[in-house]
N, C-alpha and C positions, 0 to 999 in steps of 0.2 A: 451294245451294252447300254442300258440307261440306268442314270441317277436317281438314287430315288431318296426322297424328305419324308421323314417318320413325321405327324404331326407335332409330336412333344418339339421338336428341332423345329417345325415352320412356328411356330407359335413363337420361339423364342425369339426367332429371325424380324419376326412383325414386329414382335415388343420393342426391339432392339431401332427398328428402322423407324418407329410411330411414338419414340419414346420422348415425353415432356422434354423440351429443352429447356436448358439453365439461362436464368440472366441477370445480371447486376442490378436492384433494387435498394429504393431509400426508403425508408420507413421513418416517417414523419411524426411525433406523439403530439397528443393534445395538449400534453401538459407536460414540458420537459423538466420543470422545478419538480414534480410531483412522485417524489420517491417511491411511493408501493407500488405506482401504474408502471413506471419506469422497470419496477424491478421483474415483473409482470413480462414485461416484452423484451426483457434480456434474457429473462429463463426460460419463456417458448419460442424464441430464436435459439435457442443454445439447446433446447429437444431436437429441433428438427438439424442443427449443425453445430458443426464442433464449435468450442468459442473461440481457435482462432481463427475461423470464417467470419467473421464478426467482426464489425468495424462501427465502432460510436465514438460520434463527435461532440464534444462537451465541455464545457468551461467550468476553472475550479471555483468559479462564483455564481454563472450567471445558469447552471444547468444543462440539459441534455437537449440535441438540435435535433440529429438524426442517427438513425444505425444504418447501416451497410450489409446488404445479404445476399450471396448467390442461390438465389430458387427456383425453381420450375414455375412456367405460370399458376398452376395451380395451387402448389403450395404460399404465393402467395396472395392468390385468392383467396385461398383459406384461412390466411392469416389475419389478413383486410377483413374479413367479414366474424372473426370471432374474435376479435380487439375493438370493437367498436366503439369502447368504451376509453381505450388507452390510444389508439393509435389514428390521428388526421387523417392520415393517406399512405398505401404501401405501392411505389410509383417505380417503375422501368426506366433506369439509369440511362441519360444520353450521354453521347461521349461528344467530345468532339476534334477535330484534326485541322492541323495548319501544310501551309503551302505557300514557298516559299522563293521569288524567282529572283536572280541575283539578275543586274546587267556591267554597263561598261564602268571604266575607272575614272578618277577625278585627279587633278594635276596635286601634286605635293605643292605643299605650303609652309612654313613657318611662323612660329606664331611666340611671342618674348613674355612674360611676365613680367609686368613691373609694378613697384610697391612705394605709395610716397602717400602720408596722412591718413592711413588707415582704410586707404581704396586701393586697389591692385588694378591694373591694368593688363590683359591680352592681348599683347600689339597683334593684328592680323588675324584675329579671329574669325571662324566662321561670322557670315552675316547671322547665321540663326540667333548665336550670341549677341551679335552685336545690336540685335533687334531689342533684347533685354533691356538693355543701358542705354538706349536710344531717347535723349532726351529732345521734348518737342520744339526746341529752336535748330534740331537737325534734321531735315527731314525725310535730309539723305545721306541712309546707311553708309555712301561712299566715303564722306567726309568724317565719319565716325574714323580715328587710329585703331580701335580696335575694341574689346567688351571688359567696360568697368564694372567692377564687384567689389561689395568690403570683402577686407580682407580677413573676418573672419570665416567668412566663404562656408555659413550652416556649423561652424565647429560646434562640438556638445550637442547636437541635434542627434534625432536616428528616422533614417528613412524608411519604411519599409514597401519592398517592391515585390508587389504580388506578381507573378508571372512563371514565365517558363523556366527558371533557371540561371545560371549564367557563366559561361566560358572565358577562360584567361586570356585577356587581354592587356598590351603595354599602360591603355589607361585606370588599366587597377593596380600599375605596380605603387609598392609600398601599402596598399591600404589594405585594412583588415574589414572582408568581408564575411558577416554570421549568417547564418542559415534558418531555416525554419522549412522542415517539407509537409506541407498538406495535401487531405485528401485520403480517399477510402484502400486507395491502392497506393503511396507514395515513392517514389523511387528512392528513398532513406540511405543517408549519404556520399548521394551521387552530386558534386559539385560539377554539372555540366549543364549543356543547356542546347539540346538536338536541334531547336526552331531558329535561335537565333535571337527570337524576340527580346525576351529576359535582359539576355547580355547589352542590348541594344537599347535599353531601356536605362541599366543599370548606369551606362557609361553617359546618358544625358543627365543623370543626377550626381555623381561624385565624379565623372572621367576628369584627367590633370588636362587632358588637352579640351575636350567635347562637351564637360559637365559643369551645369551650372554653381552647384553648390559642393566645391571640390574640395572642403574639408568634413562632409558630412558623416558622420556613422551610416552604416548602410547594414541592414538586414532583407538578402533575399529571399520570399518566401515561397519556393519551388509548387507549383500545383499542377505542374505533369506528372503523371504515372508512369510505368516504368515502359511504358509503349510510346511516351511522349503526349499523351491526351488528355482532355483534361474532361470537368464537367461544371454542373452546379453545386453540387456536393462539396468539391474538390474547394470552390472560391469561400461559400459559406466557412466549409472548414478554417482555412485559410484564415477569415476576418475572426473566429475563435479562438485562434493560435495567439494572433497576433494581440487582441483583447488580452489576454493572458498574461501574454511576455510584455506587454505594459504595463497593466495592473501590477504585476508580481514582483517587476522590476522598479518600480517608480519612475516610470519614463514619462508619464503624461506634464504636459505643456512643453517636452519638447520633441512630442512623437509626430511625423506625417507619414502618410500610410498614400501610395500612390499605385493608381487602380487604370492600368492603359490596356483592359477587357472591356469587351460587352459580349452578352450574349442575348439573343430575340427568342419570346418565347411563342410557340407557336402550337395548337390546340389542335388534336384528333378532329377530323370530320364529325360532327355532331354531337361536339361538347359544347357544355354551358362556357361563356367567354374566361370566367373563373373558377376551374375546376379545382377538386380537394388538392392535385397537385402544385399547380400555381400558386391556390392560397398558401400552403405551408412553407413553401421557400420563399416567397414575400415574406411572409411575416420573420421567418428567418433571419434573413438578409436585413430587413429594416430593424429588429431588435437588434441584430450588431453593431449595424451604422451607427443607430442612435447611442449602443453601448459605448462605443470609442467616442465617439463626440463625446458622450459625458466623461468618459476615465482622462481627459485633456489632449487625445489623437484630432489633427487636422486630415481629414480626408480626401482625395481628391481624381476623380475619375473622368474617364475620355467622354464625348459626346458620340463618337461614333463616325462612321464613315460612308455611310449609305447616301448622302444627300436629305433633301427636307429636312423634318422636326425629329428631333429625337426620338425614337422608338426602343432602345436599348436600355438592358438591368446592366451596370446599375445606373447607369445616366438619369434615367426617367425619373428616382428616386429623389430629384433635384428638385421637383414638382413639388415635394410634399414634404421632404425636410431640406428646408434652407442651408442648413450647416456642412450639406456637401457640394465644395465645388466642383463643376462643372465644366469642364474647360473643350470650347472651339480651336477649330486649326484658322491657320491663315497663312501665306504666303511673307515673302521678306519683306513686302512692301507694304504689309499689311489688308490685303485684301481677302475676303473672304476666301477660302480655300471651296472647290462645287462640289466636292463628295464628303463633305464634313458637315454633320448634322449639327443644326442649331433648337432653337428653343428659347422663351423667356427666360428662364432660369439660368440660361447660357451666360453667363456676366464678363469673360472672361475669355482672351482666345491669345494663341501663343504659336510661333514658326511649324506649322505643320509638314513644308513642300521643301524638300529636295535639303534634307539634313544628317548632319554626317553624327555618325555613332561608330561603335567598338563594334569590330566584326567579329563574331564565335568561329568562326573557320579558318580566322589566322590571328595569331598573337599580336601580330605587326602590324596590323593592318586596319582601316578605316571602312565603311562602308554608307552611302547615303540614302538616307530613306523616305518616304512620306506617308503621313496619317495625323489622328488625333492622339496617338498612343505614344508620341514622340511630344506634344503638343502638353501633355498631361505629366509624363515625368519631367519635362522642363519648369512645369509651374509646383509641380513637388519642389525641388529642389531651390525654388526662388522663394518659396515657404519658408523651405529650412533656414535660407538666410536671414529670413526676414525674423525669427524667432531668436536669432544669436544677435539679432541686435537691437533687444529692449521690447518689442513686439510680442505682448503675449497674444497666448491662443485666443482669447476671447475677444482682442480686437484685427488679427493675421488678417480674417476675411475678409471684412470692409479696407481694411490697410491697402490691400491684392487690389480690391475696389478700384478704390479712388486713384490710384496710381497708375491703374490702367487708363491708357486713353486711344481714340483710333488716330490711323493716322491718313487720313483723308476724309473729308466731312461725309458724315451718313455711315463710315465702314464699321466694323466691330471693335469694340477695346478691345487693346491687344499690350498684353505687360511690360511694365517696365518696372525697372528697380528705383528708383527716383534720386542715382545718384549725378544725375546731368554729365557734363563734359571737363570735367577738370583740366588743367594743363600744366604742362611745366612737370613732367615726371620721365623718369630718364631708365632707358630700360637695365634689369638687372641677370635677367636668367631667361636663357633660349630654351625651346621646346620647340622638338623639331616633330610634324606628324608627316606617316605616310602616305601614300596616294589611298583614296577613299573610294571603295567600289560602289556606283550609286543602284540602288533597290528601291521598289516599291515594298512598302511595310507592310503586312498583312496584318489585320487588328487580330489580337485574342477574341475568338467568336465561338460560343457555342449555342445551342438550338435546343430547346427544352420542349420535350416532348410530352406535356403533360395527358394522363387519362383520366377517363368517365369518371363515374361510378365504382366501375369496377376495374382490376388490372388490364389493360391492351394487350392484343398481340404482339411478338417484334414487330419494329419495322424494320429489321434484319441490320445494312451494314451500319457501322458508325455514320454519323451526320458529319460532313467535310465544310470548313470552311477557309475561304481564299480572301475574307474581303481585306483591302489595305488599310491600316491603324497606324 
């Protein structure tokens, strides 16, 4: 007995097997202020799919960045080439994935608050801390009792931390932290944080035990999806939210915005070195940078983890506007950290190696890490202080400057809060942390796949990255 295929039935079976695949797209306008062109590419994206396929990111001041569309290649070939008029570039969404390897644990410690003239004391603190408040007549961390900070400790400040998310931890008991989710796909009202990063971040900027600036407002700004991945899309968004809820709130001069990504953009085989996709998310990303600098946000983003000179968005950005810092890792002694990218622009570097944060897998528990990404919410949060006591924004920068110094001749400046060594203060309140599981950090990495001319084929899986932050 044989099967037999009418051709109407094989015809359908080919279409079926040879048929255009979908794929996540940003459509970039030429002119995002430009109402009619705007309206233009929201009504022939919304022919070819319904509108809530449709995802535009756009600020209630500054205008429209990008839309978000799932298309066939073709469809948006076709779109690219009869918007020529309204639309930069219509470019093949990259995603990208972390990975994340725990190792052994760290001895329990105690660690006292104490409080006498307006400077607080952490008997026992991590050395990472203790590197902060390290004034230059000690020039060993041993002899430090422990990490001095006024004790307004960032109050009335608001941080905000771009990142993965962030899970409960005992260093966020009592504090209220607000949310913001960004991105084309956003996990919307998911208070959690799958990677880990986020949370680890979070607790170097307000944690009671681990964070520098432990009375600060803190707004997480989620830019994973609901798969936990993120993009360039997703951060752009991100730095529009966050413009917004500044502007709208009147948070500027005492907003900082702490950015512990990068991601490396990397160019199809025989594209020009700045293709239409590159240029539009540049231009992007630096319209918001400079946006927040101007609405009164301090900025402040990792150098990266690769070794050599900086190559990473948005690190690189430090080149050409001065007003974001840039921050190096280094070790507790102050030595350059060897997988930590530097640069002229690098002015600045802070405990990168083997530092404890808030672990997302247990409530209770510690975990230590190394990168720039640890490096970079620490110098957030010594911001934050530095603006609750009399420090406006438009002198924070050089302030962070001059107060940095290395600590061995030729090494990098490495922060300090320039409140020296006080004495004579007597402890008043214990905090006890528990054993600290130490990690290497993996930095927020994504990989920007920009095209030609015209749309690229896939390159099928998501882009993975492992590197540590």
């Amino acid at each position: 007995m044989f099967f037999s295929i009418t051709l109407p039935i094989l015809a359908a079976l080919l279409s079926s097997v040879f048929a255009d695949p979908y794929y996540d797209y940003a459509i970039y306008p030429v002119d995002g202020t430009d109402d009619g062109k705007s309206a233009i590419i929201q009504r022939d994206l919304e022919s070819i799919l319904a509108g809530d396929n449709i995802f535009l990111s756009e600020s209630a001041t500054l205008g429209r960045f990008f839309w978000w569309a799932t298309l066939t290649e073709t469809e948006a070939s076709d779109f690219q080439n009869s918007h020529q008029d309204e639309v930069a570039t219509v470019s093949q969404a990259c995603y990208a994935c972390m990975n994340y390897e725990r190792v052994v644990n760290k001895d329990v410690t105690s660690r006292s608050i104490i409080k006498k003239r307006g400077i607080d004391l952490q008997k026992n603190a991590d050395d990472d801390l203790k590197v902060i408040s390290q004034p230059k007549d000690t020039p060993n961390i041993d002899d430090l009792p422990g990490y001095y900070y006024d004790s307004t400790a960032g109050q009335n400040t608001r941080v905000y931390i771009i990142d993965s998310g962030a899970s409960n931890n005992f260093q966020f008991t009592g504090k209220q932290i607000d949310w913001i989710w960004a991105g084309p796909a956003p996990d919307t009202g998911k208070k959690d944080d799958t990677s880990g990063h986020g949370t680890c971040m979070l607790s170097k900027v307000i944690g009671s035990g681990v964070g520098v600036a432990k009375n600060a407002k803190s707004t997480m700004v989620s830019i994973a999806d609901y798969n936990g991945n993120t993009n360039i899309e997703s951060i752009i968004d991100a730095l529009v939210k966050v413009y917004d809820d500044i502007a709208l709130n009147g948070y500027g001069g005492q907003a900082v915005v702490s950015m512990s990504l990068v991601f490396h953009p990397k160019n199809f085989p025989g594209t020009d070195p700045e293709p239409d996709y590159t240029i539009a998310w540049k231009a992007a990303m630096i319209k918001m940078i400079n946006a927040l600098i101007s609405v009164g946000a301090v900025l402040v983003a990792a150098a990266g983890n690769e070794g050599g000179e900086v190559t990473g968005f948005p690190a690189a950005f430090g080149a050409t506007i001065p007003g974001l810092i840039v921050v190096g890792g280094v070790d507790n002694l102050g030595n350059q950290w060897g997988m930590g990218q530097t640069a002229a622009f690098v002015k600045v570097s802070a405990p990168a190696v083997d530092v404890s944060c808030a672990d997302a897998d247990d409530d209770q528990d510690l975990i230590v890490q190394t990168g720039t990404s640890l490096a970079t919410a620490m110098v957030a949060g010594l911001v934050a202080t530095f603006l609750t006591t009399g420090t406006t924004v438009s002198q924070v920068q050089q302030h962070l400057y001059d107060l940095a110094y290395d600590r061995y001749d030729g090494g990098p400046d490495v922060v300090y809060n320039g409140l020296g060594n006080p004495a004579g203060v007597a402890a008043t309140t214990l905090v006890t942390i528990p054993p600290a599981a130490t990690t290497v950090m993996p930095q927020t990495t994504a990989n920007a796949y920009p095209p030609a001319n015209t749309v690229p084929a896939s390159t099928g899986a998501p882009v993975s990255f492992s590197v540590p932050s």
